[in-house]
N, C-alpha and C positions, 0 to 999 in steps of 0.2 A: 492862130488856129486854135491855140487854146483856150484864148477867151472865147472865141466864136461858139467850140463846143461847150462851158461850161454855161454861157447865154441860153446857148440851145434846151441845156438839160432845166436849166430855173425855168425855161417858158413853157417845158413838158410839166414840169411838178406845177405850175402854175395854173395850168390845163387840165391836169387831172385835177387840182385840187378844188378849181369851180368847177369841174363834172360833181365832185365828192358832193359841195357845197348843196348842188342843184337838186341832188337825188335825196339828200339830208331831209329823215322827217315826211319823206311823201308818202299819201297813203292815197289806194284804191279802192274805190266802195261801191258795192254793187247790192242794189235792195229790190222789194219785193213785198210792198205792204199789203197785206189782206186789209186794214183799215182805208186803205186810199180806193184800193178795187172797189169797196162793196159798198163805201157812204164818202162819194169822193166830193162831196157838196156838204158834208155836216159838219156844221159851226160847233155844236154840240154833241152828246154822248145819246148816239141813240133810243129814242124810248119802245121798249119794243112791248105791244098790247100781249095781252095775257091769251093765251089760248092754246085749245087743246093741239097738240102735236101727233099726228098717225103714224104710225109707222106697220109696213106689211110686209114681213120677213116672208120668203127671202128677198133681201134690200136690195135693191139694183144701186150700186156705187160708180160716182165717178172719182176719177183725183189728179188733180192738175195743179201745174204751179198757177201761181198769179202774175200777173206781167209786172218785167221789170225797170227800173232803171238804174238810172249809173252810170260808169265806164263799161261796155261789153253786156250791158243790159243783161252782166249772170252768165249760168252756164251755156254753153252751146244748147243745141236741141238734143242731139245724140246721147250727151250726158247724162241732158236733165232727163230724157226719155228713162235709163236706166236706172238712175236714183228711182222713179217713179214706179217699174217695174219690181225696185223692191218692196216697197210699202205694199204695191198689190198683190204681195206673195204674203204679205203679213196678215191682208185681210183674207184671201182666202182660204185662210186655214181654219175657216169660222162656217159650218152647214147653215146660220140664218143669215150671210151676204150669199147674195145670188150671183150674176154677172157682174164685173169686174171691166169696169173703159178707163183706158188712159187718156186721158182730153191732152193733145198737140197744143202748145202754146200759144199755136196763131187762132185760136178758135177762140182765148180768151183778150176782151179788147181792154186797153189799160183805161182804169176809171168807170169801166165799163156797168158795175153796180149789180146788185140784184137782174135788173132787165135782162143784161149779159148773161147772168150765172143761168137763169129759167133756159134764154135760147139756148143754152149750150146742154140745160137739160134734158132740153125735148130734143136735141139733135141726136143724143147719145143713147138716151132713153132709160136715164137715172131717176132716182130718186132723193139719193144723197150726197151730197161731194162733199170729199176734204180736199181745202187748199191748202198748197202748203206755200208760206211765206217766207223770206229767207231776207239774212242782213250778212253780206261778209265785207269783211273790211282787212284790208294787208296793208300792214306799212312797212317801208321800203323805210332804210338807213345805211348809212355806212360807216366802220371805226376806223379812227384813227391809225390805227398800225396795218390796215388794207392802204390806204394812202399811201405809208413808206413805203410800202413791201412794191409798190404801183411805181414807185417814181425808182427805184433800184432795179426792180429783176422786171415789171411788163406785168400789165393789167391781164393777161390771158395765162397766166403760171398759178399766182395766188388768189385763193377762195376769200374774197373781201368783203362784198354787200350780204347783207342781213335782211329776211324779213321775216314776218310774225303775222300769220294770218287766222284772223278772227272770225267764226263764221256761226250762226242763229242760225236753224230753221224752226217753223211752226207748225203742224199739220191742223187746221180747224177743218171740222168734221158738222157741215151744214146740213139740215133738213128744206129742201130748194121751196117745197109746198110754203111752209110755214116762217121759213127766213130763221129757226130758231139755231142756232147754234148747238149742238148736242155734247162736241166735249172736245178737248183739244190735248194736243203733245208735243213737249218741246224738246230739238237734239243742240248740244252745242261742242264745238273741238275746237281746239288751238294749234296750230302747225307752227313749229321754228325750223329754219334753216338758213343755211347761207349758199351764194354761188358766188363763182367769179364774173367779171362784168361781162365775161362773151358768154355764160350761161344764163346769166340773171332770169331774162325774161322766161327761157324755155321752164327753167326750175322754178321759177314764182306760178308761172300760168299752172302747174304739175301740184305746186301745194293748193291752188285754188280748188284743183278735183278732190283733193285727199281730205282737204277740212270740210267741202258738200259730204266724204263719203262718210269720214268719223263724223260729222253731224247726225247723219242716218242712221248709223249705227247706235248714235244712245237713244235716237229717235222712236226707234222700232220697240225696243221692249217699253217705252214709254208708253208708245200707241196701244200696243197689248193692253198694258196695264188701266189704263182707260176706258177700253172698249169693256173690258168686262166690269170695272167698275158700274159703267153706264149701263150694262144688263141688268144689274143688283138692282139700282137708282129705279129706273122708269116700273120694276117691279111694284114699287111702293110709291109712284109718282103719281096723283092725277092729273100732271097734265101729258101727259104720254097715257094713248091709247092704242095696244098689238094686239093688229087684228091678221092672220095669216094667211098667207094666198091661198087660193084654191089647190088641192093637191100639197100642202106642203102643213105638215104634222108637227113640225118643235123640231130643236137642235141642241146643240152645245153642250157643256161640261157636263149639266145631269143627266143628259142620254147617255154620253160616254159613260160616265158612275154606274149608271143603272145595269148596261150591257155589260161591263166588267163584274159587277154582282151577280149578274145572270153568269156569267160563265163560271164564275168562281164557287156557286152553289152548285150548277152542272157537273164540275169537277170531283165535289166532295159527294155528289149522289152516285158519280162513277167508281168511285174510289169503295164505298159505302157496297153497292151491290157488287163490285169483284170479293170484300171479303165475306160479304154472305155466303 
């Protein structure tokens, strides 16, 4: 009986330890190329013709991810819906974007190219979209001393497997008219953790949300920082030409400046006729 059982326990360690071996090193990737979407046929680096760019604040924006592939082809929709809902919180805090569309993932077809980006333009009734691109990548391992700890006390007590998940996004910020690219912002995070092997999966899929969200998060003041660059830039540009809609007079930091001027000399004219 006692050799029976000590057979029994080598053929568990033996079991776990190609489970160990199996999981050793794997990684899970899940991309999202704007280069594949928009020139999925180019042998080469696009030539793009020189030409004037319009732009007619207030910009009607869209912003979508790009279709994915991989394992899990990326996040859910529910997710990605949300990440998306915050970049569009970022741009509307800007009086020359106008309306603001989240484009739903199935609307964009993979490979789908410029022809894609136009129909989803006219569907939405944009003028601009940022894609956002994204690369994550999680590799799964396991150490050595989760194995003891696995073959003495039980795979479901001790926290053993490890992973590290890596994760890109991109936001490019197209002119759909002109196909010109106008400016782009990159987020990127690193998630570590470990779980035990009856958590693994639930806590790996949980860091996949966390490194889309810390993505986001350097992403956004990135996007800022761009947007307004690109205001300064097409100021002095000739190939950008703003021409304003009808009904809509200018926006942005120097009307804020200006208004905060105006109140701030209102103030000292008020202050000026009480001591008269």
């Amino acid at each position: 009986m006692r050799i029976l059982n000590i057979l029994l326990i080598a053929l568990a360690a033996s079991l776990l330890s190609s489970c160990a071996f199996m999981t050793s090193g794997r990684s899970v990737k899940q991309t999202g190329s704007m280069v594949e979407y928009l020139y999925p046929d180019a042998k080469d680096a696009p030539v793009m013709t020189p030409t004037v760019t319009r732009l007619r604040p207030p910009v009607r924006v869209g912003i979508a991810f790009v279709p994915g592939a991989g394992w899990g082809n990326g996040l859910p929709e529910t997710a990605r819906m949300k990440l998306l809902e915050r970049v569009r919180d970022s741009f509307a805090k800007h009086p020359y974007i106008g309306k603001i569309e989240i484009i739903p993932t199935q609307y964009m077809r993979a490979r789908g190219g410029f022809t894609n980006l136009e129909q989803v333009a006219r569907m939405f009734d944009v003028e601009v979209v940022a894609l956002l691109s994204y690369d994550q990548v999680q590799f799964n391992d396991s150490n050595a001393l989760s194995m003891l700890y696995w073959t003495i006390i039980g795979a479901y007590v001790v926290h053993g497997d490890q992973y590290d998940v890596q994760t890109m996004l991109d936001a490019s910020v197209f002119d759909v008219q002109s196909h010109k690219l106008l400016f782009r912002a990159p987020g990127t995070s690193q998630v570590k953790g470990s779980a035990s092997m009856a958590g693994f999966s639930e806590k790996s899929r949980a860091a996949q949300t966390e490194g889309y969200n810390a993505a986001v998060d350097q992403l956004i003041p990135n996007l800022q920082a761009e947007l307004d660059n690109f205001r300064e830039r097409i100021k002095h540009d000739a190939n950008y030409q703003v021409e304003n809609k009808q009904g809509y007079k200018g926006g942005g930091a120097m009307d804020w400046a200006s208004l905060a001027l105006v109140a701030l000399l209102a103030g000292l004219a008020w202050r000026l006729r009480r001591r008269g």
